[in-house]
C-alpha positions as CSV (number, residue, x, y, z in Angstrom):
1,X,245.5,-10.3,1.8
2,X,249.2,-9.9,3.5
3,X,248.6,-6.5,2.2
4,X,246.8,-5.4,4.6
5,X,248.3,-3.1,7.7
6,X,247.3,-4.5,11.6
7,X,245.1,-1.9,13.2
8,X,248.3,-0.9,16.1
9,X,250.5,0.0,13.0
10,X,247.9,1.8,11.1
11,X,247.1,4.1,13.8
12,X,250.7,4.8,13.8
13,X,250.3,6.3,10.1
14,X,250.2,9.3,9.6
15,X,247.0,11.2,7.4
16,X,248.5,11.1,3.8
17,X,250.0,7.9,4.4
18,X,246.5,5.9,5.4
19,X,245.4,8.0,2.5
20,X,247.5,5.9,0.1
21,X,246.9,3.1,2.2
22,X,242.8,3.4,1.4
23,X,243.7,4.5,-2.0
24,X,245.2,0.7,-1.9
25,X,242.4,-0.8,-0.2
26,X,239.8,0.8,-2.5
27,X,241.1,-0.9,-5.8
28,X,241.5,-3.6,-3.9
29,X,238.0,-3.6,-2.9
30,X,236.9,-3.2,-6.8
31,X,238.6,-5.9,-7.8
32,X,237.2,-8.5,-5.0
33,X,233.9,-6.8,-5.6
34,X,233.8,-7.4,-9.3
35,X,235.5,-10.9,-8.8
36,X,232.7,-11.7,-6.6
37,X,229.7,-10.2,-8.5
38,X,231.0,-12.6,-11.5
39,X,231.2,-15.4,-9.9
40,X,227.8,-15.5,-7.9
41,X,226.6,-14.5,-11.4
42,X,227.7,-17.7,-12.8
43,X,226.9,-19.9,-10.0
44,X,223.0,-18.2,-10.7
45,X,223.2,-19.2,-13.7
46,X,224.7,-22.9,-13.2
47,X,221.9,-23.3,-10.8
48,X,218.9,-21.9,-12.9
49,X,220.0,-24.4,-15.8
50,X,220.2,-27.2,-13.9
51,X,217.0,-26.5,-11.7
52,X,218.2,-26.3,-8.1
53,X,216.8,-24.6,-5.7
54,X,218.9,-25.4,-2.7
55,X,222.0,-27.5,-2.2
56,X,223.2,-28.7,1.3
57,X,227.3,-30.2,1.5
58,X,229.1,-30.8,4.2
59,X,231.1,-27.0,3.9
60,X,228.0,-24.8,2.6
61,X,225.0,-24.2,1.2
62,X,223.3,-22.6,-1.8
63,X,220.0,-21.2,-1.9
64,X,218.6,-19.4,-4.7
65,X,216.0,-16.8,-4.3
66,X,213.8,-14.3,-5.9
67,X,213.2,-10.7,-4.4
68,X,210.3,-9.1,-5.6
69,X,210.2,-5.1,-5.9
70,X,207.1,-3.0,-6.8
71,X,206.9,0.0,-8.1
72,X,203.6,2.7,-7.7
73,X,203.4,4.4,-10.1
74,X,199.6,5.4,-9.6
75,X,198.4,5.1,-6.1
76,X,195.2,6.5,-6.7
77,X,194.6,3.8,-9.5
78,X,196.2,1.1,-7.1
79,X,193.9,2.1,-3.4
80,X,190.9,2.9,-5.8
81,X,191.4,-1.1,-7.3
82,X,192.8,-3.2,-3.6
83,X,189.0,-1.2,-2.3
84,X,187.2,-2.8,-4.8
85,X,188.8,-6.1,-3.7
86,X,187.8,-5.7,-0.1
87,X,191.2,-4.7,0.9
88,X,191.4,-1.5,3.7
89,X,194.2,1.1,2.2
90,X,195.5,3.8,4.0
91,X,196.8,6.9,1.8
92,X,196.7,10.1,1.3
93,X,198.1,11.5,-1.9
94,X,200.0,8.2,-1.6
95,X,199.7,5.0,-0.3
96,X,201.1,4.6,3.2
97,X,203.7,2.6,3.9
98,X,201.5,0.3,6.2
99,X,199.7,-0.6,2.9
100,X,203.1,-1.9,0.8
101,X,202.5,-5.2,1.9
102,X,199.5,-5.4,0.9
103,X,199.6,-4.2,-2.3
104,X,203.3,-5.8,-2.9
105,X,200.9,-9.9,-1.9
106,X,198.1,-8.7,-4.5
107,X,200.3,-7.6,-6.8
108,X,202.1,-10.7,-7.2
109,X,199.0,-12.7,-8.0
110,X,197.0,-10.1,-10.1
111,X,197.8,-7.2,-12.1
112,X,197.5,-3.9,-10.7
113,X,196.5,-0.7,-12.6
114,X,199.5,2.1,-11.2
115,X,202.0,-0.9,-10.0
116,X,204.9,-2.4,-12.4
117,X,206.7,-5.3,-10.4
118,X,210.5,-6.5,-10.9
119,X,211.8,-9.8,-10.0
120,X,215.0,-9.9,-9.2
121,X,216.4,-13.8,-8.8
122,X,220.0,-14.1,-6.7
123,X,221.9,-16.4,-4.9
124,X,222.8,-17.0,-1.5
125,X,226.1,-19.3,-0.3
126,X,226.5,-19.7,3.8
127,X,229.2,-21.6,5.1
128,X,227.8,-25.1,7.4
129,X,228.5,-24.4,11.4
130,X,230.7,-27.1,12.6
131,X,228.5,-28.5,15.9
């Protein structure tokens, strides 16, 4: 990182040269971008196959995580079905946003006609605060 140009000199540059200079910093960024993506992809991986969950050292700690992400297809089908199961939607053509929630929890636990859910598992690493 000694590449990179203190903020008092880069204001010093002129247009075309922090052009190049972002040029620079753009491959740059690729490179540390797909370094990192490969890497947290293998540490996924290390931690599905050997079951962890969370791991606590004295420097950091990994968490790994699932997001989940739904997808409407149907809202009709999907307010006609969470009203059958005592739920309250609010739609129009579509459900609202307020309803998301709702239908993202029941979703989860039951199969929805007009929702198709992805799981996307990932990994977290936070550096330890010194106290």
């Amino acid at each position: 990182m000694s590449d990179l140009i203190p903020k008092e000199e880069l204001k010093k540059l002129h247009a075309n040269e922090k052009a190049e200079y972002l040029l620079k910093l753009t491959a740059l960024r690729k490179k540390v971008n797909d370094e990192y993506d490969r890497v947290r992809a293998e540490l996924l991986e290390t931690t599905q196959n050997l079951g962890i969950e969370q791991l606590k050292t004295a420097n950091y700690t990994i968490t790994r995580a699932k997001r989940t992400t739904i997808d409407i297809y149907n809202h009709e089908a999907v307010g006609e079905e969470l009203e059958k199961l005592g739920y309250m939607v609010k739609y129009q053509k579509k459900i609202s946003d307020l309803s998301l929630p709702t239908v993202k929890a029941v979703a989860q636990n039951q199969k929805l006609a007009g929702v198709d859910i992805r799981e996307t598992e990932y990994i977290i690493v936070r550096a330890r605060e010194e106290k």
